[in-house]
VEXNUKOL-5655 format. One record per residue (C-alpha): x, y, z; residue in one letter. Coordinates in steps of 0.2 Angstrom, whole numbers, padded with zeros to 4 digits, always signed. Each point is the difference from the previous one (the first is absolute). Layout:
XYZA/...
% end
This chain:
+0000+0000+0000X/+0008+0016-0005X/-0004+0012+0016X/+0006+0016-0013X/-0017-0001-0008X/-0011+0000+0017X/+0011+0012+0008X/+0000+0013-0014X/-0016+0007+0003X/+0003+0002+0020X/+0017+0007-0006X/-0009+0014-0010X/-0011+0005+0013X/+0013+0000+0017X/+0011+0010-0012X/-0013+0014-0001X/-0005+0000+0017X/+0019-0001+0005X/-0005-0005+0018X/+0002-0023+0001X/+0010+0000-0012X/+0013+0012+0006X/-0001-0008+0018X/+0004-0015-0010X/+0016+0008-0009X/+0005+0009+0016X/-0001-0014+0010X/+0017-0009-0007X/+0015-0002+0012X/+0016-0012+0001X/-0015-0012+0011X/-0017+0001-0016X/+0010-0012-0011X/-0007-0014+0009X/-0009-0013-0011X/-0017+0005+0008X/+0002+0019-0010X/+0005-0008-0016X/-0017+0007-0006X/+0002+0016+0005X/+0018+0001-0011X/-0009-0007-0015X/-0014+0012+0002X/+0010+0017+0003X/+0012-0007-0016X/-0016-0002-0011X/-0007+0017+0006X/+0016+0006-0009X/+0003-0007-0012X/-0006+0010-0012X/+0002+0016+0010X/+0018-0001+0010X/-0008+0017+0011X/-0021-0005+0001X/+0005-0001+0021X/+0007+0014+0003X/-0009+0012+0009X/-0003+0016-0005X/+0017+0007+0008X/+0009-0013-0006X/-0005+0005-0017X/+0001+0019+0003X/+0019-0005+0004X/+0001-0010-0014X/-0005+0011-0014X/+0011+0015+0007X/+0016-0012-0003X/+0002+0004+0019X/+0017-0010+0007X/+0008-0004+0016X/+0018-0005+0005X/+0009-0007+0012X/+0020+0000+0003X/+0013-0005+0013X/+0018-0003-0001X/+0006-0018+0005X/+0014-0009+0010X/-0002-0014-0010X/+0004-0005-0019X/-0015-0006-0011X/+0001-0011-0017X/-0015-0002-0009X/-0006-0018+0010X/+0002+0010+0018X/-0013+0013-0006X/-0009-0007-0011X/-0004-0012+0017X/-0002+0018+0010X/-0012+0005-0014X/-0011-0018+0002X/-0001+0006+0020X/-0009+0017-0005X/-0011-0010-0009X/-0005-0010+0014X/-0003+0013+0013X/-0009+0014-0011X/-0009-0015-0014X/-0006+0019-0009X/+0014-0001-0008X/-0006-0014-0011X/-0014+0011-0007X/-0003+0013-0013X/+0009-0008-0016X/-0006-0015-0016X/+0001-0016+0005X/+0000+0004+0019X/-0004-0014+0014X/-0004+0010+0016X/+0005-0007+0015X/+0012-0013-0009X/+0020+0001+0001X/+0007+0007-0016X/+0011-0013-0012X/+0019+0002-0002X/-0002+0009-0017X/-0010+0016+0008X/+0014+0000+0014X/+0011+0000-0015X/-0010+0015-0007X/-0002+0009+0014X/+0019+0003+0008X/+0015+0005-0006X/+0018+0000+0008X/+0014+0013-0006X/+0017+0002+0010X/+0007+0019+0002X/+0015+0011+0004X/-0007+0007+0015X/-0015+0006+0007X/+0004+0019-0003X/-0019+0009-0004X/-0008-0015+0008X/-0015-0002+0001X/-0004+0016-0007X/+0006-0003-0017X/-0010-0019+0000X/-0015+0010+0003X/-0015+0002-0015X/-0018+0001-0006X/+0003-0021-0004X/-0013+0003-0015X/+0010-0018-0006X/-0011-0008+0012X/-0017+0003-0011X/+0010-0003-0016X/-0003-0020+0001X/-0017-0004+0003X/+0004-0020+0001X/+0013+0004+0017X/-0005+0005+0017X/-0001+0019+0004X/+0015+0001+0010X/+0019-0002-0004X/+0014-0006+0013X/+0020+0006-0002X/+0016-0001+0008X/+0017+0005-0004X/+0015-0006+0011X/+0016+0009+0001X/+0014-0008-0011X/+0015+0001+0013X/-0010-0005+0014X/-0008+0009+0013X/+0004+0019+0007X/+0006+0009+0013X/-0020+0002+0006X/-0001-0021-0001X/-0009+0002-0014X/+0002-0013-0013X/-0019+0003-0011X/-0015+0009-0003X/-0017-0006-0002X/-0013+0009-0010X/-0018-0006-0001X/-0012+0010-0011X/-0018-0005-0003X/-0018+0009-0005X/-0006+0009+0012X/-0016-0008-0002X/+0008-0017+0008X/+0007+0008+0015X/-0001+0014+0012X/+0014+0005+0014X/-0008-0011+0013X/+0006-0015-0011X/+0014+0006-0001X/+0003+0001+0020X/-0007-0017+0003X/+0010-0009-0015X/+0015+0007+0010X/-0005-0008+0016X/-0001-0016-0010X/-0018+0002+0005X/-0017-0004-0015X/-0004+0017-0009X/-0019-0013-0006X/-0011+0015+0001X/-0016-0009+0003X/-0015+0010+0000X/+0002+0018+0007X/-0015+0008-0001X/-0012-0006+0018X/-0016-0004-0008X/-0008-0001+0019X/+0002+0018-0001X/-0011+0012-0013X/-0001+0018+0000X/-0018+0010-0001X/-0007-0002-0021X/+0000+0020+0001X/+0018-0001+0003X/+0006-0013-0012X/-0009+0009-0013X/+0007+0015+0003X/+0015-0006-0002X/-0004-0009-0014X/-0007+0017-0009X/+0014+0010+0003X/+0011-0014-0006X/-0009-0002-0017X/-0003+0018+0000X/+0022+0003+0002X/+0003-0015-0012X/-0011+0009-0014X/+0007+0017+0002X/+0020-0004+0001X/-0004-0011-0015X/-0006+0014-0009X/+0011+0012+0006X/+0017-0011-0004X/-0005+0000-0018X/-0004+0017-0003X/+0016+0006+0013X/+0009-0013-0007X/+0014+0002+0013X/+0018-0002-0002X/+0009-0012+0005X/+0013+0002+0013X/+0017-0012+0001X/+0002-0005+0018X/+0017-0006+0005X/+0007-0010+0016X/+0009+0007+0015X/+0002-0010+0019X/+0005+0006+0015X/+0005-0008+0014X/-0005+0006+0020X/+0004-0005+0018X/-0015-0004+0007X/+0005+0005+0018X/+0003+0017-0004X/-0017+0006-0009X/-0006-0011+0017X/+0011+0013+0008X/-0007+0016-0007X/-0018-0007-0001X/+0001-0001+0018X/+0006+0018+0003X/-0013+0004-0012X/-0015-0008+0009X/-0004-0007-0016X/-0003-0016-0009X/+0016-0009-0009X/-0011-0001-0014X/-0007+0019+0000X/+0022+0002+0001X/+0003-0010-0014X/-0014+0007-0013X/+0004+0021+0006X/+0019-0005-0004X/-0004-0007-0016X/-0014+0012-0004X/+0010+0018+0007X/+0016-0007-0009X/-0009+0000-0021X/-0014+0010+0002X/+0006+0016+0011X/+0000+0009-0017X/-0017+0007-0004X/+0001-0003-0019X/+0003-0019+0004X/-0018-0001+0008X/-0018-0002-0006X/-0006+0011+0013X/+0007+0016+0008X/-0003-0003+0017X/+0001-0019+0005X/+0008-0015-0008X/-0012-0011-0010X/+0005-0019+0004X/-0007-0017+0000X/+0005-0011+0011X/-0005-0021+0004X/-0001-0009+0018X/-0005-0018+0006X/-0017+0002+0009X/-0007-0015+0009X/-0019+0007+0000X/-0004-0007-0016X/-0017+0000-0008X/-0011-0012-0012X/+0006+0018-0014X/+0018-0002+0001X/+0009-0008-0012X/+0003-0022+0001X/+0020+0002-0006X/+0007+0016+0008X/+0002+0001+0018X/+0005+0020-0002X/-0010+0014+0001X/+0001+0015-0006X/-0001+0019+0004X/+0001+0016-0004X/+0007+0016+0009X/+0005+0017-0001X/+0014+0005+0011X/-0003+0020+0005X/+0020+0008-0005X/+0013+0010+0009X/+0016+0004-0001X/+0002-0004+0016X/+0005-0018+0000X/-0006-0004+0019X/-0016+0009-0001X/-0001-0011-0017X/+0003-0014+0008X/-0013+0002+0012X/-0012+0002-0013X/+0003-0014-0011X/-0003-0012+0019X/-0016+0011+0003X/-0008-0003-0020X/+0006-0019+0000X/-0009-0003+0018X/-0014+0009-0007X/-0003-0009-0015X/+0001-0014+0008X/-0011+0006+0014X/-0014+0002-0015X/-0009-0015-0009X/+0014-0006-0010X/-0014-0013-0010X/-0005+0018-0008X/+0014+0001-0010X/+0003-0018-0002X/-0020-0002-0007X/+0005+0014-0013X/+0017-0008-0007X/-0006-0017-0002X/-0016+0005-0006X/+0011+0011-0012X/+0011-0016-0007X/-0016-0010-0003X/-0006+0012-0013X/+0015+0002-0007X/-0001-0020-0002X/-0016+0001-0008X/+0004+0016-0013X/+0015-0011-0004X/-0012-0012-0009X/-0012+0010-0006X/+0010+0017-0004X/+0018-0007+0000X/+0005+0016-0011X/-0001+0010+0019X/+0012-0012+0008X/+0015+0008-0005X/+0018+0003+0006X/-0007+0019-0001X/-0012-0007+0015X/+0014-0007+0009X/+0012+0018-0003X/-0015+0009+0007X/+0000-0012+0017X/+0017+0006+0004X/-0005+0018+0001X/-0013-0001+0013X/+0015+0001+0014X/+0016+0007+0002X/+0006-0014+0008X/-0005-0020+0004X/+0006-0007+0019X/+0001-0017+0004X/+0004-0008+0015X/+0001-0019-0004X/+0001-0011+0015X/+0017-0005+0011X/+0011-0010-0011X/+0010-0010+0012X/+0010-0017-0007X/-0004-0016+0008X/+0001-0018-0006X/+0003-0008-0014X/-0005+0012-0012X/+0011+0014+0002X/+0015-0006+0014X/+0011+0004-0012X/-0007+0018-0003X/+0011+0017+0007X/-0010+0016+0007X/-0002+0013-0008X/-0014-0009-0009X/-0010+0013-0017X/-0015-0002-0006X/-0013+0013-0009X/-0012+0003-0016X/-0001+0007-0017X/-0021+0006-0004X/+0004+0009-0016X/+0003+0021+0002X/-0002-0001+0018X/+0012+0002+0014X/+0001-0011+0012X/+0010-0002+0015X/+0002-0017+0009X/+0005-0001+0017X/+0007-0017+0004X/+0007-0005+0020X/+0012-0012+0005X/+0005-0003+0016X/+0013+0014+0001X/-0003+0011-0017X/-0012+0007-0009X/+0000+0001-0019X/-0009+0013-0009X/-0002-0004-0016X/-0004+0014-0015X/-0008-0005-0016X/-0003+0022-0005X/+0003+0010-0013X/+0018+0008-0004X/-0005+0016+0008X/-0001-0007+0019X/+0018-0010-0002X/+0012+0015+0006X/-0014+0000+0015X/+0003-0016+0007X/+0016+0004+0007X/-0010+0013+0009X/-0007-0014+0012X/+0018-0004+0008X/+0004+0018+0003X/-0018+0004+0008X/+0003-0013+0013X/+0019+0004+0003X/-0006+0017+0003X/-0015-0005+0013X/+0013-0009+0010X/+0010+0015+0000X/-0014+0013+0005X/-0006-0015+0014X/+0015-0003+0006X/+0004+0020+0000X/-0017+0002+0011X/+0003-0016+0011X/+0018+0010+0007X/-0009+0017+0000X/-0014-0007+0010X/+0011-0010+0009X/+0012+0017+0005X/-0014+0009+0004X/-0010-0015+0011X/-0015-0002-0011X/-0010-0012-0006X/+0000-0006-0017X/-0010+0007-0012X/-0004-0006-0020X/+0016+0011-0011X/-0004+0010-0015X/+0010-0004-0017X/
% end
């Protein structure tokens, strides 16, 4: 009996409701290969068969059609040939089985054969490690360009004569669509930990119909009118380039702590004051437009199944006084965080599922013009990705710093990745901001100073402490 032509007719109508059958695609972990699921791989492989993306939810797609990318990079104090990672490759597969989606000829949920791990890596040896990881970083375009191979490409290069004065002997580079992975992955894969989504959204818990269609008319209503407006605008296109930097944590700790402000509130006014003090770099005159994500744990039946991020806007009011900005940026973050963060939420997946639909029945909209325009609704994208700290397995071979960021086509973006001991920030932003990078390092140097400067004063004179002014 041939289950395919039974199933086929279930198949087409879970895929348009989304709901089982995601749960059943979401629901595959190193443990659902069991003999007892072998129905659900055979179902979730005819769903897509003809249709390598008909499960992807509406985020996913939205990430897919902007050519969105991630990457992740770390230096090494081992060698890898191509048998050591392509068996490190075969781990990630196991612990985040999303990776086997989104390409012909997929099997979800099932290991990948040894001429995809072939495919999918590359080993190079190098000099030395001089521009690293900076001059590694790209858009990785390369990973659409196949449509038969996963959506995600694997890459080391060892050091020729061994390993340098820093123990370092190579450098890994993972690079996939965004639509496949999300920072959070990124963190558990580096505890050697499953990155299997499951099912995100809580359908226990609906929001009020007035809300959800709210939400769901301003959504159409702002997917309809940037459409429009991208083709008749038909905005440039702006090159971004690639720039890390590299933070003790202890010391924006430090200064947080003098400031009475959050770490992060520190880490997104240093970033924030450094490119966008100029006036003539901003949107607005008198805050800093920026969009930024965050793991919330009260999720709703609205959310998206895939992505456990959620996203937010803010407008953070300027000053030139870099402690009174400070301040401000903590005040608007706990604000907006204070308000109903499901508003916004509601909007922008309303927003990606008509731009799904327009994209069958008015393709002609969905455009890179549509995707230029995106960029320009901020001046700057934060993301705080989740502690990326090495354990097991996986990544015992792995040496802090550890980079990771992404690309969303004319949009700048800033990543902010923690380690155990450093920070990396890391810049995918137009030529423009690149001199004010360097500005970051030299606005902390000079916080200490001015803190340290108060701390004797106050000191001297047998006062108490009080927040300095930079």
């Amino acid at each position: 009996m041939n289950i395919a032509v039974y199933a086929m007719p279930v198949i087409s109508f879970l895929t348009h409701t989304l709901q089982f059958i995601v749960w059943l695609m979401k629901s595959f972990s190193a443990s659902s290969f069991a003999s007892d699921n072998a129905l659900v791989l055979e179902l979730a492989a005819e769903a897509v068969r003809q249709d390598p993306y008909a499960l992807f939810t509406d985020f996913q797609w939205f990430l897919l059609a902007g050519r969105d990318t991630v990457f992740f990079t770390a230096f090494s104090k081992s060698r890898f040939d191509a048998e050591t990672l392509q068996g490190l490759v075969a781990q990630m597969v196991t612990l985040a089985p999303q990776l086997t989606h989104g390409f012909k000829g997929a099997m979800p949920g099932l290991p990948f054969g040894q001429k995809l791990l072939e495919a999918i890596t590359s080993v190079e040896e190098v000099d030395s490690f001089e521009g690293y990881p900076d001059k590694w970083l790209s858009h990785s375009q390369d990973v659409f360009e196949h449509a038969e191979l996963p959506l995600f490409r694997v890459a080391a290069a060892n050091l020729k004569n061994g390993p340098d004065a820093q123990g370092r002997m190579s450098i890994i580079q993972v690079r996939s669509a965004h639509c496949l992975m999300e920072g959070s992955d990124a963190a558990l894969l580096t505890r050697s930990q499953t990155a299997n989504h499951g099912i995100q959204s809580d359908k226990g818990n609906r929001l009020a119909w007035i809300k959800r269609l709210r939400g769901a008319a301003s959504g159409y209503l702002m997917a309809s009118v940037s459409a429009l407006a991208a083709v008749i605008m038909n905005p440039k296109e702006r090159p971004l380039h690639y720039k890390t930097l590299v933070l003790s944590r202890q010391r924006v700790r430090t200064l947080a702590n003098k400031l009475g402000i959050r770490q992060r509130s520190l880490y997104f006014a240093l970033v924030t004051f450094a490119l966008l003090s100029k006036r003539k770099g901003r949107i607005k005159d008198k805050v800093i437009t920026a969009a930024y994500t965050m793991l919330d744990t009260a999720r709703t039946a609205s959310d998206d199944d895939f992505f456990r991020v959620r996203a937010l806007a803010a407008n953070f009011p300027f000053s030139d006084d870099f402690t009174a900005y400070a301040r401000a940026v903590d005040a608007e973050i706990e604000a907006a965080e204070n308000r109903d963060t499901t508003k916004f939420q509601l909007k922008i997946l309303a927003m990606m599922k008509a731009m799904r639909k327009l994209g069958i029945f008015a393709p002609w909209l969905i455009t890179d013009k549509f995707w230029r325009l995106q960029g320009s609704t901020a001046d700057l994208v934060l993301t705080l990705v989740p502690p990326h700290r090495t354990m097991g397995p996986m990544t015992d071979w792995m040496i802090e710093p550890i980079y990771c960021g992404a690309f969303h086509q004319s949009t700048n973006i800033c990543t902010f990745c923690p380690g155990r001991e450093y920070m990396t920030l890391n810049f995918v932003v137009e030529e423009r901001h690149l001199p004010s990078i360097e500005q970051i390092e030299l606005l902390i140097a000079r916080l200490e100073s001015v803190a340290s400067d108060h701390a004797m004063q106050a000191h001297a004179n047998g006062q108490g402490k009080t927040a300095p002014t930079v």
